[in-house]
DRENPA-3360 file (N, C-alpha, C; in nm, 2 decimals, always signed):
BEGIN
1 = XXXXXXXX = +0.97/+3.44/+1.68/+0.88/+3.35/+1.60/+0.96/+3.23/+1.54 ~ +1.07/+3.28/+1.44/+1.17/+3.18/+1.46/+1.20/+3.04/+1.55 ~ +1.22/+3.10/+1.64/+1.22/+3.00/+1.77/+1.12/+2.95/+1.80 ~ +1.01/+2.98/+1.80/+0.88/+2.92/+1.83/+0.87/+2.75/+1.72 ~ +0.89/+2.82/+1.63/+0.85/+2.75/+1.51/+0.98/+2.63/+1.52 ~ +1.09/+2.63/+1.59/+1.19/+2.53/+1.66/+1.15/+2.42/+1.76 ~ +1.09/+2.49/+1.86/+1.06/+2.41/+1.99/+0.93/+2.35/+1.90 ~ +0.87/+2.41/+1.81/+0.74/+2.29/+1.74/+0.78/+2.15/+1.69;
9 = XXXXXXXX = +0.92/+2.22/+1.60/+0.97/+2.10/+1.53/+1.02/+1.97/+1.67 ~ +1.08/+2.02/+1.73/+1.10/+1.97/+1.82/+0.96/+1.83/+1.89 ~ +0.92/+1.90/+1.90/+0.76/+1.85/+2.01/+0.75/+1.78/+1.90 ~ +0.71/+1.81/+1.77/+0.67/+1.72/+1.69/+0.79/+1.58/+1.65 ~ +0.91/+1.61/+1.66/+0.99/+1.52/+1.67/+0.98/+1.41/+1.75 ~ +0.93/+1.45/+1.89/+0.86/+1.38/+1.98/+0.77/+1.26/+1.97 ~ +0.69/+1.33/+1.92/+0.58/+1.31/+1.90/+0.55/+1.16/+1.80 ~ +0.62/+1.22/+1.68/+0.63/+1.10/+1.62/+0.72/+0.97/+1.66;
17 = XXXXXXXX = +0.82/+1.00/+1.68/+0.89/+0.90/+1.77/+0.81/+0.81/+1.84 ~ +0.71/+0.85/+1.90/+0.65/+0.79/+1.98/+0.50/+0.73/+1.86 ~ +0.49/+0.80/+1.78/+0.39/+0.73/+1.72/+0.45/+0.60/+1.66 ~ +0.55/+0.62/+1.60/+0.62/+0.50/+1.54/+0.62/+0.37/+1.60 ~ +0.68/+0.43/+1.74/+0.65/+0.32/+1.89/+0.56/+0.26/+1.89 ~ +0.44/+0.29/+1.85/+0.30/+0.22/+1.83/+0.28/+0.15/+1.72 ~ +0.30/+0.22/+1.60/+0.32/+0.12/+1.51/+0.40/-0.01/+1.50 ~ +0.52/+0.02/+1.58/+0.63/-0.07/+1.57/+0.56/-0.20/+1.64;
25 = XXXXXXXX = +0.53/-0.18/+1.80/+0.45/-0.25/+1.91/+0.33/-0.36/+1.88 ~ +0.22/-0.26/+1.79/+0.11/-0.35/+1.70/+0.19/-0.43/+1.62 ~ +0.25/-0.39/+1.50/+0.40/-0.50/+1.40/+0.36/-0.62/+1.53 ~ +0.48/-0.58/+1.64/+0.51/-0.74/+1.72/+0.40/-0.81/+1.78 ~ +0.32/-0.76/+1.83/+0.22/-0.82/+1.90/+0.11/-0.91/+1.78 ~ +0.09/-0.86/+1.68/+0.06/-0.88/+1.58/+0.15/-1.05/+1.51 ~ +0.28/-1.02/+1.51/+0.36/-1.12/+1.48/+0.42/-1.24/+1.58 ~ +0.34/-1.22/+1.74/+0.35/-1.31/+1.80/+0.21/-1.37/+1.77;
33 = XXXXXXXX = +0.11/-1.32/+1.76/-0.01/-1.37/+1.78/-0.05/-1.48/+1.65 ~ +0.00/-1.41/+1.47/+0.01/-1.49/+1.42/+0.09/-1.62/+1.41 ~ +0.24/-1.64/+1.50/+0.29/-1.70/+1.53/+0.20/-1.81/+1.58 ~ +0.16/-1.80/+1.71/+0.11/-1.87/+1.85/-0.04/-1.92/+1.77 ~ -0.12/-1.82/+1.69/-0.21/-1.91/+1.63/-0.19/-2.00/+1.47 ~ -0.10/-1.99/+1.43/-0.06/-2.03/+1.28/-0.16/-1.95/+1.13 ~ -0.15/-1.83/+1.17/-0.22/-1.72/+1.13/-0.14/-1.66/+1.01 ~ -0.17/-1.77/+0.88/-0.07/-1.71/+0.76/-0.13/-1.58/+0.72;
41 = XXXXXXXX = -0.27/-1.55/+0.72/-0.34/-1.42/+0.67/-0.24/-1.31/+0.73 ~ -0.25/-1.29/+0.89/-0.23/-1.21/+0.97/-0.04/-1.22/+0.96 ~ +0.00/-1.31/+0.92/+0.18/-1.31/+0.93/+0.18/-1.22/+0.78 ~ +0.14/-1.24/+0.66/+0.14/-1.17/+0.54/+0.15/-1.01/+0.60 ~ +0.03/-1.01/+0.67/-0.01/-0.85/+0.70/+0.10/-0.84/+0.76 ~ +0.20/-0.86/+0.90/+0.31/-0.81/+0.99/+0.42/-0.80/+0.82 ~ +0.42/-0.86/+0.73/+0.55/-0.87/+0.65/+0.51/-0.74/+0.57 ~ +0.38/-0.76/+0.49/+0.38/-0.66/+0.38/+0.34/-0.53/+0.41;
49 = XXXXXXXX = +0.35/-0.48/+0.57/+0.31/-0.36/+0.65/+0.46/-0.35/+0.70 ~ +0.56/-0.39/+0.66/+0.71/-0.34/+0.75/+0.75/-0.21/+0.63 ~ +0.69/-0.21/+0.48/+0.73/-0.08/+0.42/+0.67/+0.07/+0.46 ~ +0.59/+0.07/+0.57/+0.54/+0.12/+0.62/+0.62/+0.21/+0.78 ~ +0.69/+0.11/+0.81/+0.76/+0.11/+0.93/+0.87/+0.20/+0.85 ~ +0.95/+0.11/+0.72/+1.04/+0.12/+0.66/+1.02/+0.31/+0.62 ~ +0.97/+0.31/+0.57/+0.88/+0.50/+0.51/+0.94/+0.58/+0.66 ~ +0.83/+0.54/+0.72/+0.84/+0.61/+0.86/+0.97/+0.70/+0.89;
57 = XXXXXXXX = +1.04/+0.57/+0.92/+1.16/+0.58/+0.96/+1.24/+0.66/+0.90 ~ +1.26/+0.65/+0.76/+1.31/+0.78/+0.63/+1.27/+0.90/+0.67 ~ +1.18/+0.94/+0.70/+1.08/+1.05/+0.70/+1.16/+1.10/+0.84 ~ +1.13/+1.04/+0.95/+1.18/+1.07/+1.06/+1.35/+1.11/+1.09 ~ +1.39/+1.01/+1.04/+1.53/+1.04/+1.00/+1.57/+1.13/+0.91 ~ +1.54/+1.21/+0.76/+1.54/+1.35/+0.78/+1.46/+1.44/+0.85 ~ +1.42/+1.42/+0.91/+1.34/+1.52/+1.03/+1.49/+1.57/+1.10 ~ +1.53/+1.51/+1.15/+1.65/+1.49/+1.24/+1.76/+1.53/+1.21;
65 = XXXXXXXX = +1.82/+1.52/+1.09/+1.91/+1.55/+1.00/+1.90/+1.74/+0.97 ~ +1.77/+1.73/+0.90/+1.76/+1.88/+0.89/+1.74/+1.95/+1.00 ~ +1.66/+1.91/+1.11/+1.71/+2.00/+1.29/+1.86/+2.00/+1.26 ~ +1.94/+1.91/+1.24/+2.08/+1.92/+1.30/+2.15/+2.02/+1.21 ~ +2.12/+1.98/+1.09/+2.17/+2.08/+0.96/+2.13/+2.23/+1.02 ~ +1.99/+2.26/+0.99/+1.99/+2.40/+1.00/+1.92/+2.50/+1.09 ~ +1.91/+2.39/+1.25/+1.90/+2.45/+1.36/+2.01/+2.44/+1.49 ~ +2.16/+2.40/+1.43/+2.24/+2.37/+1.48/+2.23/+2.39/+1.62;
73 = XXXXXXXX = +2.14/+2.26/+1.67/+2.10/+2.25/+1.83/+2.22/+2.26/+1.93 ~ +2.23/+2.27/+2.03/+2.32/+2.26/+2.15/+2.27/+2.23/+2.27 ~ +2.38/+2.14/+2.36/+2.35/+2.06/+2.50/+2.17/+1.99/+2.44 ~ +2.10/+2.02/+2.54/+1.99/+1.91/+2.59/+1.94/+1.92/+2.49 ~ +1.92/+1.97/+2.36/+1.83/+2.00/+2.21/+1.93/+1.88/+2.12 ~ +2.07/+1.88/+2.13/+2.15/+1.82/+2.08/+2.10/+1.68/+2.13 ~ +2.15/+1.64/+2.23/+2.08/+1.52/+2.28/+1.99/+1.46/+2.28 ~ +1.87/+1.51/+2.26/+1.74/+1.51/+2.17/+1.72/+1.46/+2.08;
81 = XXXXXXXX = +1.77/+1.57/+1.97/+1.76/+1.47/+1.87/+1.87/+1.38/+1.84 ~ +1.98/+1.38/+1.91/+2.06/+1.22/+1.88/+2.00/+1.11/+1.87 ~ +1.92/+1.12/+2.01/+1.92/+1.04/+2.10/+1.73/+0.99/+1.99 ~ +1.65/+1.09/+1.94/+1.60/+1.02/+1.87/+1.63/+0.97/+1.77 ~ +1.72/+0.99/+1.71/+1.78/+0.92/+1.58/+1.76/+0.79/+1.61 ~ +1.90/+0.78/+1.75/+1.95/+0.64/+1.81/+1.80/+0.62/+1.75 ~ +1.68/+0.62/+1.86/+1.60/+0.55/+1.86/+1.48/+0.51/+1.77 ~ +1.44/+0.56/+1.69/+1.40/+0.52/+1.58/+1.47/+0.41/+1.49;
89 = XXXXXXXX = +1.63/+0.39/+1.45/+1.70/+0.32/+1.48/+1.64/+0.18/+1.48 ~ +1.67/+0.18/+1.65/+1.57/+0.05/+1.75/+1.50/+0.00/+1.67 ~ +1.38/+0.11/+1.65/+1.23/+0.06/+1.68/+1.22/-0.03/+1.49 ~ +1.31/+0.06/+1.43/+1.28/+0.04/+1.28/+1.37/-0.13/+1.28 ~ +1.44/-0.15/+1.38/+1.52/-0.33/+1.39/+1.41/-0.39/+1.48 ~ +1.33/-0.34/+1.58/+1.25/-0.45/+1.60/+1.14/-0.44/+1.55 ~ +1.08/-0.35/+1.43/+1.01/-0.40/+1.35/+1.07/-0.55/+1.22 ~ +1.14/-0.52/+1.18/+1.22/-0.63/+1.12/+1.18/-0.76/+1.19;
97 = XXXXXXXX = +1.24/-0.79/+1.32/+1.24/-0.85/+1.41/+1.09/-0.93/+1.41 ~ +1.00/-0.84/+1.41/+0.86/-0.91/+1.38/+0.80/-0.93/+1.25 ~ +0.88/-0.85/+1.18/+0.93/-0.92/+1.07/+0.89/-1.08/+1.05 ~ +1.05/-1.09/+1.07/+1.09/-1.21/+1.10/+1.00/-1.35/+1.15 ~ +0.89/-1.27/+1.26/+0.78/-1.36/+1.30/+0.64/-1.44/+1.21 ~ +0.70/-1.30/+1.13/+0.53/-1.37/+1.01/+0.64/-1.46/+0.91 ~ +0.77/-1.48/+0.89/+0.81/-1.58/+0.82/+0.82/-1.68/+0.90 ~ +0.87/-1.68/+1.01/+0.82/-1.83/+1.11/+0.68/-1.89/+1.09;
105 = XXXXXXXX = +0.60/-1.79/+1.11/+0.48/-1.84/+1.13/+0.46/-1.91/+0.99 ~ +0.50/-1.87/+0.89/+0.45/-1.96/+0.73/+0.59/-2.08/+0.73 ~ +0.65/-2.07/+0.79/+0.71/-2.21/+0.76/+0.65/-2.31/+0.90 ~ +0.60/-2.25/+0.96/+0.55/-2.32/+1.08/+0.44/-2.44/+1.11 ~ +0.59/-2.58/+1.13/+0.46/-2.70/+1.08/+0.38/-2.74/+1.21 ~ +0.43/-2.76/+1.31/+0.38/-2.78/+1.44/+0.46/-2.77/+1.58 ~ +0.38/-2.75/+1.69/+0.46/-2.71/+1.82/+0.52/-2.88/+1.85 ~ +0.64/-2.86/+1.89/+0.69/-3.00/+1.91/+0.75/-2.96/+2.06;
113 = XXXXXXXX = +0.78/-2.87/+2.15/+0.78/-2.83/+2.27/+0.74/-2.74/+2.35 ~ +0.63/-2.83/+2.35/+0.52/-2.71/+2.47/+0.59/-2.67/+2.54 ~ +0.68/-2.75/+2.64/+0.79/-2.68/+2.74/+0.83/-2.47/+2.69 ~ +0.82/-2.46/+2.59/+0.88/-2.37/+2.56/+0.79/-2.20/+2.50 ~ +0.75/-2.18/+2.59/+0.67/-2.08/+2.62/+0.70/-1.90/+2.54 ~ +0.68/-1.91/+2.41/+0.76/-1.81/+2.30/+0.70/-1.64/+2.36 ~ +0.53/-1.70/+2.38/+0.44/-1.56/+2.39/+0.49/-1.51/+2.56 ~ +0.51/-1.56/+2.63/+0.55/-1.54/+2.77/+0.68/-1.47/+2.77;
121 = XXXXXXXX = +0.80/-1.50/+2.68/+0.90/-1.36/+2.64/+0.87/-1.33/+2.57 ~ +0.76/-1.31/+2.47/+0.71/-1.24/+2.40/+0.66/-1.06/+2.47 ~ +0.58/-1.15/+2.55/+0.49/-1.01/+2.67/+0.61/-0.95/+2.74 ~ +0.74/-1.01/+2.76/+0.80/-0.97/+2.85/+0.85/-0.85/+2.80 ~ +0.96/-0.85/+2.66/+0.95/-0.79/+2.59/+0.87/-0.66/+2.51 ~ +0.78/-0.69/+2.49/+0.67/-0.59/+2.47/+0.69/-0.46/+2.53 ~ +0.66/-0.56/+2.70/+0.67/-0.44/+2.82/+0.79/-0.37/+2.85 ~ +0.92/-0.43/+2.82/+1.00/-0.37/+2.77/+1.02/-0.24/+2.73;
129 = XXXXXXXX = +0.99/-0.25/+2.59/+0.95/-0.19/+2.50/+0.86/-0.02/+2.51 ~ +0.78/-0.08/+2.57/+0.66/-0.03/+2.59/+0.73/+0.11/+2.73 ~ +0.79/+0.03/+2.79/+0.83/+0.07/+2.93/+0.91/+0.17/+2.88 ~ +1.05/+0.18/+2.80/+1.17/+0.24/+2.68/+1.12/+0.35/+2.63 ~ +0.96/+0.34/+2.61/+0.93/+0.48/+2.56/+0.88/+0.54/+2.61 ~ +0.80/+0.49/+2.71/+0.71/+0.59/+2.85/+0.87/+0.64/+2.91 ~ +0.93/+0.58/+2.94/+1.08/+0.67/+3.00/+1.10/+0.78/+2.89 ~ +1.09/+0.78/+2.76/+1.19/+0.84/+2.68/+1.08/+1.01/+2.67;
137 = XXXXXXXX = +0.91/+0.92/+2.68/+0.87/+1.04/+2.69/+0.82/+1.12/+2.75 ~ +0.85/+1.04/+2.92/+0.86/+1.15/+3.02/+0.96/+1.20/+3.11 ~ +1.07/+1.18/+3.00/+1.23/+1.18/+3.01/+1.26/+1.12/+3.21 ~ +1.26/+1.01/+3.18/+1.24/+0.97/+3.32/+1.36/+0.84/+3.36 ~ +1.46/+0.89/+3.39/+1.57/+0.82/+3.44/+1.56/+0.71/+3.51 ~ +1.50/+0.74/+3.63/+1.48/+0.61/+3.65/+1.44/+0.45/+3.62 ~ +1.29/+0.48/+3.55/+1.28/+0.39/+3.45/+1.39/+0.32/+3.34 ~ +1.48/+0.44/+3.32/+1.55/+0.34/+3.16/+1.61/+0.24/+3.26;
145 = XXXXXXXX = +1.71/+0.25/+3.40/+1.79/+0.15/+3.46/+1.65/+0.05/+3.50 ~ +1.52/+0.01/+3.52/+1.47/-0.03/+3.51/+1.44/-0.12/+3.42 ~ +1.42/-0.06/+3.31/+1.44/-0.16/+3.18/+1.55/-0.20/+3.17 ~ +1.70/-0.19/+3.20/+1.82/-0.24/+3.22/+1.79/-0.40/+3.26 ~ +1.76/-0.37/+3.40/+1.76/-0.44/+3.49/+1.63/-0.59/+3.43 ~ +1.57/-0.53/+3.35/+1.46/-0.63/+3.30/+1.52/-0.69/+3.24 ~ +1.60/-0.66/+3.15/+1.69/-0.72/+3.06/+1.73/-0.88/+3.13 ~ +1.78/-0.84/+3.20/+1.89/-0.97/+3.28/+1.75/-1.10/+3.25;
153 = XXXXXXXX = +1.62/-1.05/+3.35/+1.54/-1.17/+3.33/+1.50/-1.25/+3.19 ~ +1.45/-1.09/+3.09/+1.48/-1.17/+2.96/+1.60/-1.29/+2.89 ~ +1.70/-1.26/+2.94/+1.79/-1.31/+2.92/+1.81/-1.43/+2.98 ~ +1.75/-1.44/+3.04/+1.74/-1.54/+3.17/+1.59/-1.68/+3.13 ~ +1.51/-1.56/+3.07/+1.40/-1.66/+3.00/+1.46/-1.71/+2.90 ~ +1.51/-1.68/+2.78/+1.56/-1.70/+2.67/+1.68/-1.85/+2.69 ~ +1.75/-1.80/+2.75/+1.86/-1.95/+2.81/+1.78/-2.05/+2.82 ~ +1.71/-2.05/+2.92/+1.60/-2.15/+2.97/+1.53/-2.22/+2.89;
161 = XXXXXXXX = +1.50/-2.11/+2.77/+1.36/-2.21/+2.66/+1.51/-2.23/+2.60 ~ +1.62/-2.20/+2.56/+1.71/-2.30/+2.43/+1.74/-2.41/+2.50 ~ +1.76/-2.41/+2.61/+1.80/-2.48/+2.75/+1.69/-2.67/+2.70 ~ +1.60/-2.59/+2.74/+1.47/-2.69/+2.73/+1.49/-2.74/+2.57 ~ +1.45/-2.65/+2.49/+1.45/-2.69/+2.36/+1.56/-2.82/+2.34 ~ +1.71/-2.84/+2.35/+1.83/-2.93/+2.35/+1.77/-2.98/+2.49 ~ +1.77/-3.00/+2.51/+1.68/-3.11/+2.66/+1.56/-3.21/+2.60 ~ +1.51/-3.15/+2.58/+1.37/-3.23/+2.49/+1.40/-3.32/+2.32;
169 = XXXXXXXX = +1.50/-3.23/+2.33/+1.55/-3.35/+2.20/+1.61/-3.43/+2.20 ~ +1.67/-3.42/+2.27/+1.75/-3.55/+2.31/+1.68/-3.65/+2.35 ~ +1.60/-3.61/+2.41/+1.48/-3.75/+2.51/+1.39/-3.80/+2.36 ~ +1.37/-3.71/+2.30/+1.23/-3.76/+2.23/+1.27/-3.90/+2.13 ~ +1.20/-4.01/+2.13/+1.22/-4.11/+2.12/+1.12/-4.15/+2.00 ~ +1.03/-4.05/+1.93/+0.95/-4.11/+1.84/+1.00/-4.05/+1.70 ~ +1.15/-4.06/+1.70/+1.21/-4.01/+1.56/+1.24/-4.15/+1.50 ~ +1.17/-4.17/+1.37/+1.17/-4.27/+1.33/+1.20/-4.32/+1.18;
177 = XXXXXXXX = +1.20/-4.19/+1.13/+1.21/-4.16/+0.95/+1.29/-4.08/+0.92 ~ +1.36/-4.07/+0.80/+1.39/-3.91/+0.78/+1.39/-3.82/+0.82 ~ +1.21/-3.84/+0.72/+1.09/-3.70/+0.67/+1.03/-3.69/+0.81 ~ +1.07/-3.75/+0.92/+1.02/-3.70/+1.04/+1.14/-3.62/+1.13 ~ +1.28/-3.68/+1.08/+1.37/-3.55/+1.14/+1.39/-3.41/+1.09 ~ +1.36/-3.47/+0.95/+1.40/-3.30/+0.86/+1.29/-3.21/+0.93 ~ +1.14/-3.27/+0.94/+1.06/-3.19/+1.00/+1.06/-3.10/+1.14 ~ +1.11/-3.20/+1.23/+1.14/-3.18/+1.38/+1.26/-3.03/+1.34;
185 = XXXXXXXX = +1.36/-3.08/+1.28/+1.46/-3.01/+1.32/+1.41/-2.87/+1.19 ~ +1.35/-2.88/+1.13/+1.32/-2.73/+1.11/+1.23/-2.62/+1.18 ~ +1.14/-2.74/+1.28/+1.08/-2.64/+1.40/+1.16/-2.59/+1.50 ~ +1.26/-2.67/+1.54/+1.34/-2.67/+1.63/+1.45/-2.55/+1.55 ~ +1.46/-2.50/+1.46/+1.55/-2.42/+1.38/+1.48/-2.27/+1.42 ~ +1.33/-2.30/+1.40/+1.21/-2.18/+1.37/+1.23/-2.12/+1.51 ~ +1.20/-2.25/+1.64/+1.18/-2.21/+1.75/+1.31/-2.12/+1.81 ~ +1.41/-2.18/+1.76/+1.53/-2.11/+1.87/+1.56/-1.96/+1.79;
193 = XXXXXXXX = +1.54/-1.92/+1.66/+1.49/-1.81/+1.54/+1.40/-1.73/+1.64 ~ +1.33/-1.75/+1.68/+1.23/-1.70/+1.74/+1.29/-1.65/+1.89 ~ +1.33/-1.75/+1.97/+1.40/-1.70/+2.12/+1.51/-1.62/+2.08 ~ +1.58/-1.62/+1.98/+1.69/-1.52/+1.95/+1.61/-1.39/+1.92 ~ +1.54/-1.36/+1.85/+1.50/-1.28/+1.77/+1.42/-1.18/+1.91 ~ +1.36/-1.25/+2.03/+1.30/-1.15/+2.10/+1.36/-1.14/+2.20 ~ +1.51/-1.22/+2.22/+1.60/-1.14/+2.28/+1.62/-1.04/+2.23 ~ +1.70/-1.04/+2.08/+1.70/-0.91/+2.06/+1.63/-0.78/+2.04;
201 = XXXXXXXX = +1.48/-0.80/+2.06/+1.36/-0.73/+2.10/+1.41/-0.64/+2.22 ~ +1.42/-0.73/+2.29/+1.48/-0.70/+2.47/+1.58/-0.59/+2.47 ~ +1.70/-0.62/+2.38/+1.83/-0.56/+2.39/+1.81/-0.44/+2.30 ~ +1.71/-0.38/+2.21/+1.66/-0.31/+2.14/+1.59/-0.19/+2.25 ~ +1.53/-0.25/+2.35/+1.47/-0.19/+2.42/+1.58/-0.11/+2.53 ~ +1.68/-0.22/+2.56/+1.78/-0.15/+2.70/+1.84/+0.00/+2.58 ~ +1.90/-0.04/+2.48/+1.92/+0.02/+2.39/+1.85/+0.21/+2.38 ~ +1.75/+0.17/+2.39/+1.64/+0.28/+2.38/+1.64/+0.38/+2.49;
209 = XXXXXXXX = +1.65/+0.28/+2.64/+1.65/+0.35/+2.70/+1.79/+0.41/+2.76 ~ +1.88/+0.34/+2.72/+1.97/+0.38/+2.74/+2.04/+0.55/+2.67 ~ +1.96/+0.52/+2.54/+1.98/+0.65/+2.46/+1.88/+0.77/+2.56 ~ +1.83/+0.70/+2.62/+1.69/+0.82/+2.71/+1.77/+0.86/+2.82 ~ +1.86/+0.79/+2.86/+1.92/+0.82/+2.97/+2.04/+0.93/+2.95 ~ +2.11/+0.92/+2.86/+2.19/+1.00/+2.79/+2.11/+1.14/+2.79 ~ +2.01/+1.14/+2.68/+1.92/+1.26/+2.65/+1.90/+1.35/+2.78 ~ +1.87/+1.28/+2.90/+1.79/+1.35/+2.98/+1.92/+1.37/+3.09;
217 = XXXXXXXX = +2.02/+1.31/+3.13/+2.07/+1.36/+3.22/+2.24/+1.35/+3.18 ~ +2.30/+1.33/+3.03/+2.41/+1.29/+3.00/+2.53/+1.21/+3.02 ~ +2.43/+1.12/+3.10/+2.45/+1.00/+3.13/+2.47/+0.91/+3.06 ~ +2.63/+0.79/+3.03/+2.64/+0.73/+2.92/+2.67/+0.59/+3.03 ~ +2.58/+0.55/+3.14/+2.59/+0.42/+3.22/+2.52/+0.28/+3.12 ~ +2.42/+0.34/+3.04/+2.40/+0.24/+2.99/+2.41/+0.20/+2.87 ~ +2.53/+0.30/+2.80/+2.57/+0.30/+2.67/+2.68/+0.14/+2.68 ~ +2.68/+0.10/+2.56/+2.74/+0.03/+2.57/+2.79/-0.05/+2.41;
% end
């Protein structure tokens, strides 16, 4: 019975993990959307809903703690819950992360380079994400080197829009005041804030899965 009441804790360790994941996922999607529409209501909500994320995560994390304390797990059970620690972890930095989005969004005076497409690594990321935990919770190896491998392209979109962003400023020719560069360059501050911040969305996710890959076959290729 004992043991029954283990493998519960367990499943439910699971379980929530992955609820978090959802919470976490709405947070960003949430804090691109307020971004992309200038949605101060909706950026308030992503900020004053991260104590929420913040709670979670406490909660979860002694979950974890006390498995390890007083069901002194071993091999694949150990791994387990490490490996959800690692990842809650993650999820509780790229909530932050979108965080981070609903204060962009309130300092956010206008788009000054369309060139530079935020929601487009936005989604990429997401899926990421999204991808990080369908691996973690159908302990599925394959997938984490998949999300690996996604990575590169994020990384690859991200270059490209800072790329553009210092490209486009250089050219632009209707700086003519000040109060019109202080402006520019604090969008231009917000924007590249922004390509950082969902790289490391990205690198949150290889992260994740990498801890999945460990869990499931003790594999540390994508530790790093």
């Amino acid at each position: 019975m004992p043991r029954d009441g283990y493998q519960k804790q367990l499943q439910s360790l699971r379980e929530n993990v992955l609820y978090m994941s959802e919470i976490v996922l709405e947070r960003l999607q949430m804090g691109l959307h307020a971004l992309e529409q200038k949605d101060e209501d909706l950026a308030w909500e992503v900020i004053e809903g991260d104590h929420e994320v913040n709670e979670l995560y406490l909660e979860l994390e002694q979950d974890c703690i006390d498995l390890l304390a007083l069901q002194q797990p071993v091999a694949g059970d150990l791994r387990f819950i490490a490996a959800s620690f690692k990842i809650i972890t993650d999820l509780e930095r790229i909530a932050d992360l979108a965080t981070n989005l609903g204060d962009y969004t309130l300092d956010a005076e206008q788009d000054l380079f369309p060139g530079v497409d935020a929601q487009e690594i936005g989604k990429e990321v997401i899926e990421m994400v999204e991808g990080a935990m369908d691996a973690y919770a159908e302990e599925d190896p394959d997938a984490c080197y998949e999300i690996a491998d996604r990575d590169d392209v994020v990384d690859d979109m991200c270059e490209t829009a800072s790329e553009t962003v210092a490209r486009d400023l250089i050219k632009r020719e209707d700086i003519d005041d000040d109060e019109t560069i202080e402006l520019m360059m604090q969008d231009v501050h917000r924007l590249l804030l922004t390509i950082r911040d969902l790289e490391r969305v990205g690198d949150h996710a290889v992260n994740i899965a990498a801890r999945t890959l460990y869990m499931v076959e003790s594999d540390d290729a994508l530790l790093y």
